[in-house]
C-alpha positions in Angstrom: 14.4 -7.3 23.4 13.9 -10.4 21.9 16.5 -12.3 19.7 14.0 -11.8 16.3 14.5 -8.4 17.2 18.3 -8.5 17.6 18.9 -10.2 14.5 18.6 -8.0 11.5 16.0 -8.2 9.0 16.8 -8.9 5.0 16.2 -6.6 2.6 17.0 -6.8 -1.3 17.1 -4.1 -3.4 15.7 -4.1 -6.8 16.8 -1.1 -9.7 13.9 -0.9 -12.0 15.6 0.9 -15.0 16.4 0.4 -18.9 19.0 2.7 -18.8 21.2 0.7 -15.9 20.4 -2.1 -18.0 21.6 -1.0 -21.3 24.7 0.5 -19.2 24.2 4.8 -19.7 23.2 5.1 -16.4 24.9 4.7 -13.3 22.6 2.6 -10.7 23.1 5.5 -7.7 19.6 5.4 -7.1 20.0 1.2 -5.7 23.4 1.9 -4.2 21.5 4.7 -1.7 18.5 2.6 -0.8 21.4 -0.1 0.2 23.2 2.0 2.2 20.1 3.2 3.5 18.8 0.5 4.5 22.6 -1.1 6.3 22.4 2.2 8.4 19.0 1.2 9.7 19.9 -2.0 10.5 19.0 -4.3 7.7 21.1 -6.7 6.0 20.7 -6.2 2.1 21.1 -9.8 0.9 21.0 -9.0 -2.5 21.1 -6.3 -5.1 19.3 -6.6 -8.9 18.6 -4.7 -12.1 15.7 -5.3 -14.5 14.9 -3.4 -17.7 11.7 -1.2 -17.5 8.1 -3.1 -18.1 5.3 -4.7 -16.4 6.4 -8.4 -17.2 10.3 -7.5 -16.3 9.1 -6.3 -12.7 7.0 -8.7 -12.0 9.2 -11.7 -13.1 11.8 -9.8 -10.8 10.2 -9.3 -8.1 8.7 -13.2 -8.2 12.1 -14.4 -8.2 13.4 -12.0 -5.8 10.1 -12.9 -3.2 10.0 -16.8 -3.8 11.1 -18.4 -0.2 11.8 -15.0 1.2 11.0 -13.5 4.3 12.2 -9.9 4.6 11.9 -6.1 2.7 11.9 -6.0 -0.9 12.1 -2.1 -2.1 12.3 -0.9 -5.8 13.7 1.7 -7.1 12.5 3.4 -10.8 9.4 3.4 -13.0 7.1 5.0 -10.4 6.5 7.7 -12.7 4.0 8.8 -15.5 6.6 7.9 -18.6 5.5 5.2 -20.5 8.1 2.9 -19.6 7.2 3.1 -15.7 5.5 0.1 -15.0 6.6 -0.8 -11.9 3.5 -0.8 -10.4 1.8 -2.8 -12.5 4.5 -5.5 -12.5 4.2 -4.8 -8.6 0.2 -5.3 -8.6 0.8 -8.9 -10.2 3.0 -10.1 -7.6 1.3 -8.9 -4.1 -1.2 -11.0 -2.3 -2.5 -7.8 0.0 -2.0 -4.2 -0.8 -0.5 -2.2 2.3 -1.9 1.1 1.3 -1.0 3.3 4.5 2.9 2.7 3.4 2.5 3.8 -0.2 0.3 6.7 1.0 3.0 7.6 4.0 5.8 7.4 1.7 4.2 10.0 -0.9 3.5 12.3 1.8 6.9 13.2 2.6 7.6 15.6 -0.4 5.4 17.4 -2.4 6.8 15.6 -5.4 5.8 12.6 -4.1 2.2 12.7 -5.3 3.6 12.1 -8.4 4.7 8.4 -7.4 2.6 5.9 -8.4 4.7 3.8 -6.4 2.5 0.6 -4.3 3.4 -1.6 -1.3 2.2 -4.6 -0.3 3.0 -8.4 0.9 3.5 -11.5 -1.1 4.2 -14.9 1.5 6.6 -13.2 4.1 7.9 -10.5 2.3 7.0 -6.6 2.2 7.4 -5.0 -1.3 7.4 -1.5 -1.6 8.2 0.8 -4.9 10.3 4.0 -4.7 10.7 6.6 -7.4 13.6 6.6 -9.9 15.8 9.5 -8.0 18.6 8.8 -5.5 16.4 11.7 -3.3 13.1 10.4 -4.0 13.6 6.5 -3.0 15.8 7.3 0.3 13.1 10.1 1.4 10.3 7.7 0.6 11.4 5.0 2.4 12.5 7.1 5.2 9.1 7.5 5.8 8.2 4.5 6.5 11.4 2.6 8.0 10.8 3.2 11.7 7.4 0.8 11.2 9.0 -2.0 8.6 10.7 -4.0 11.4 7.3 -4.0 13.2 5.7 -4.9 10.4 8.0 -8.3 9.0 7.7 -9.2 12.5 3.6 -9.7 12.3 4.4 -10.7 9.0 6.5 -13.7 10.1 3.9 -14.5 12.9 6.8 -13.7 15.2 5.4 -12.6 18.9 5.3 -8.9 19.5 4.4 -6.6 22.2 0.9 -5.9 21.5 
């Protein structure tokens, strides 16, 4: 095992949600994913909340990217309500699309067809959108964590063993 793999990989977590923002919700739904994500062996560098909204996500997920190599996983507006944006704030930001995440992730519940949710890269980070529900976001990114290490590895140009 080499020491890049020994070291654990950064993630941030980012709560896409008027209602955590305006303070009537509880943000349960970011607090899994970072528990989640500590019990797989990431270190979650930082936690955020934006309101709803194309331009909110985006800006957030800019500023949460910029100089960052490591995971970046959302958590709300995935849906079909008309405040669920967070893909198109997500389309704004990623350089490359990584399809086969977003379509592994909604294939783990039958619910998750309704996800809109993307994934993709921007520099040497891997974004990837998870629905609104504390269930929802942990199944979904359960369904793709055993290949994310893997995957900010080639990201980082870091040598692997294929």
């Amino acid at each position: 095992m080499t020491d890049s793999e020994q070291t654990p990989q950064q993630a941030k977590v980012l709560t896409c949600s008027d209602g955590v923002i305006n303070g009537t919700r509880e943000d349960k739904s970011g607090e899994a994913l970072a528990d989640f994500l500590t019990e797989h062996g990431f270190e979650v560098v930082e936690r955020r909340v934006t309101a709803d909204g194309t331009d909110n996500v985006e800006g957030a997920l800019r500023s949460l990217t910029d100089g960052f190599a490591g995971l970046v996983v959302s958590t709300g507006g995935t849906g079909f309500a008309p405040r669920d944006q967070t893909p198109e704030g997500t389309r704004r930001v990623i350089e490359r699309e990584a399809p086969g995440l977003a379509e592994a992730m909604r294939l783990c519940n039958p619910l998750g067809r309704l996800s809109r949710g993307l994934a993709g890269v921007r520099g040497q980070a891997i974004i990837v959108n998870t629905p609104g529900s504390t269930k929802g976001c942990v199944e979904q990114l359960g369904a793709v964590i055993d290949v994310l290490p893997h995957a900010l590895r080639l990201l980082s140009d870091t040598d692997t063993s294929h």
